[in-house]
C-alpha positions in Angstrom: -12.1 -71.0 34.7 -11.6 -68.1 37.7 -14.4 -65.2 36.4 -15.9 -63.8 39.0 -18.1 -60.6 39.1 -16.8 -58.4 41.0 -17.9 -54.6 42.9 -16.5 -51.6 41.3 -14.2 -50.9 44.0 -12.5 -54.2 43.5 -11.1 -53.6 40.0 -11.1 -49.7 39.5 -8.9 -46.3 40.7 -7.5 -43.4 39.4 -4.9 -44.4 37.1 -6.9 -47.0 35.1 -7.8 -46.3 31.4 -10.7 -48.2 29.9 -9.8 -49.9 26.0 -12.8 -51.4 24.2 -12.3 -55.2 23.9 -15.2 -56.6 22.8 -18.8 -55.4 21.5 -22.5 -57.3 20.8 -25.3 -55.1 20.0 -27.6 -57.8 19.6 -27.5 -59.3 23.6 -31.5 -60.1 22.9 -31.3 -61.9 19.4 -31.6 -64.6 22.1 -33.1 -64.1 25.2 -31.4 -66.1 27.2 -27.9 -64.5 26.6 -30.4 -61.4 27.8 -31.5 -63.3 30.7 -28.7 -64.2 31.9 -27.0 -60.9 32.2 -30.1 -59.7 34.0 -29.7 -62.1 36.4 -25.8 -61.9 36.9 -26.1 -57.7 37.3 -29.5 -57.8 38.8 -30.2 -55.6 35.9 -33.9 -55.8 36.7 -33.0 -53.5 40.0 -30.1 -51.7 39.2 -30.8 -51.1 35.5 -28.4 -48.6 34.3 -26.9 -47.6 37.8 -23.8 -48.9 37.1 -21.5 -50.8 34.9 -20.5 -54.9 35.5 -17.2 -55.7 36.6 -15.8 -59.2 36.4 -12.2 -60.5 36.7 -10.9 -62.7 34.5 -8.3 -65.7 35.3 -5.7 -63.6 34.4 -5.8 -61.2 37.0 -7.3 -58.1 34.8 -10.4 -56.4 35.4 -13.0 -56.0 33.1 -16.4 -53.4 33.0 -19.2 -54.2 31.3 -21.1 -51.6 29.9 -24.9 -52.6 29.3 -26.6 -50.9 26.2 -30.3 -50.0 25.9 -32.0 -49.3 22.6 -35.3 -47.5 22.1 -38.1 -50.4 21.4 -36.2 -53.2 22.8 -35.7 -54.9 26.6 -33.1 -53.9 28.1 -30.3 -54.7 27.9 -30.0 -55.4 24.4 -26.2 -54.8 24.0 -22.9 -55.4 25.6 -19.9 -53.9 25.6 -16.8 -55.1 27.6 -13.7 -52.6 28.0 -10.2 -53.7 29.8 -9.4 -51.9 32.9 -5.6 -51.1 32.4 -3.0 -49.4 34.1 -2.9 -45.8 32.4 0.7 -45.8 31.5 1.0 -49.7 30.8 0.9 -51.5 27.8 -2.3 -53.6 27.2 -1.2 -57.8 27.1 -3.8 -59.2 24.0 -2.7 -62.7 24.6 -4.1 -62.6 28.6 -7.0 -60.7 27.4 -8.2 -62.7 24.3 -7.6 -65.6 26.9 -10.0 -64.0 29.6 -12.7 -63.0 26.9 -12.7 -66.9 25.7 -13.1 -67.9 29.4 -15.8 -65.1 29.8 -17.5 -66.6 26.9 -17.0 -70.1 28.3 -18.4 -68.3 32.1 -21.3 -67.1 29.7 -22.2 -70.2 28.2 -22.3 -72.2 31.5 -24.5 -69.8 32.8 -26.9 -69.7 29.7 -26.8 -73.7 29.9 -29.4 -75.6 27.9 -28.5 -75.6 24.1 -25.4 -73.7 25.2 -22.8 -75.5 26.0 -19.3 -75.2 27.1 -18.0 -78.2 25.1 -19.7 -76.8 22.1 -18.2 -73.1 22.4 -15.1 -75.1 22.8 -15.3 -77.2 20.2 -16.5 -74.2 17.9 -13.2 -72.1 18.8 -11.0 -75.1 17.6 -12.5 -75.7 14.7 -12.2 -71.6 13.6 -8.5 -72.6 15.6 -9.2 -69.3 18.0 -5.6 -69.9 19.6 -7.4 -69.1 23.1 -10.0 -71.9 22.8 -6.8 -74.0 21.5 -5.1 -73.5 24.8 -8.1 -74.6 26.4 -7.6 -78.0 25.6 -4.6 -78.0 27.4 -5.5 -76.2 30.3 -6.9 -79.1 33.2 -10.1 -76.8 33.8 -11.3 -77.0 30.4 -13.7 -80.1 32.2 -14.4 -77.8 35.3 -18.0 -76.3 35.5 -17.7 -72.7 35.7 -19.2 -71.1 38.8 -22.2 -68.6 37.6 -22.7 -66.9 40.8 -24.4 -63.2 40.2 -24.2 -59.7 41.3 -22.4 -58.1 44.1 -22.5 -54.2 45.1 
């Protein structure tokens, strides 16, 4: 599982268009999922500077776009948009695959009560065809690195 965060210069230029992938407005229902994010961005410092950028094993770049809500730590919402070429079509099947290994990335880093093996085991039983190629893929045993922040 290759996600790494990533600076903004790594993953973005001109002649990218951003294409909403994936949204959680509830980051905080537990605060470890919170947590974690915080500590991956260094959102405690940078706070709403700047979006997250990871890559995912695919090759594509992702931006995460932290969301604050009045009354509530922040962040308490996520929402991750594809970097893709302007002009090119978007592939779903590389980017559902990256947003199950983001998930698995996620979980790894949360640890405790969330585990990869569980997430895994979760996606086959709802037979999420990315978390079904998982099981074929040699990493699926690998521990995800959950190294934070760069600028």
């Amino acid at each position: 599982m290759n996600v790494s965060v990533c600076a903004r210069e790594a993953v973005t230029h001109n002649d990218v268009r951003r294409v909403h992938v994936l949204r959680e407005d509830r980051l905080a229902h537990y605060p470890e999922f919170r947590a974690f994010f915080v500590r991956m961005f260094a959102l405690d410092d940078l706070a709403m500077d700047s979006p997250g950028y990871l890559r995912g094993p695919s090759g594509n770049a992702y931006e995460l776009i932290f969301l604050g809500r009045s009354g509530e730590r922040f962040p308490s919402g996520l929402e991750i948009y594809a970097l893709v070429e302007a002009l090119e079509p978007m592939d779903e099947t590389a980017v559902d695959s990256d947003l199950w290994q983001i998930l698995r990335w996620m979980f790894a880093g949360v640890g405790g009560e969330w585990s990869v093996d569980t997430l895994d085991e979760t996606g086959r039983l709802y037979r999420i065809p990315a978390a079904i190629l998982v099981d074929n893929d040699e990493t699926r045993n690998s521990k995800p690195s959950t190294t934070g922040a760069t600028s």
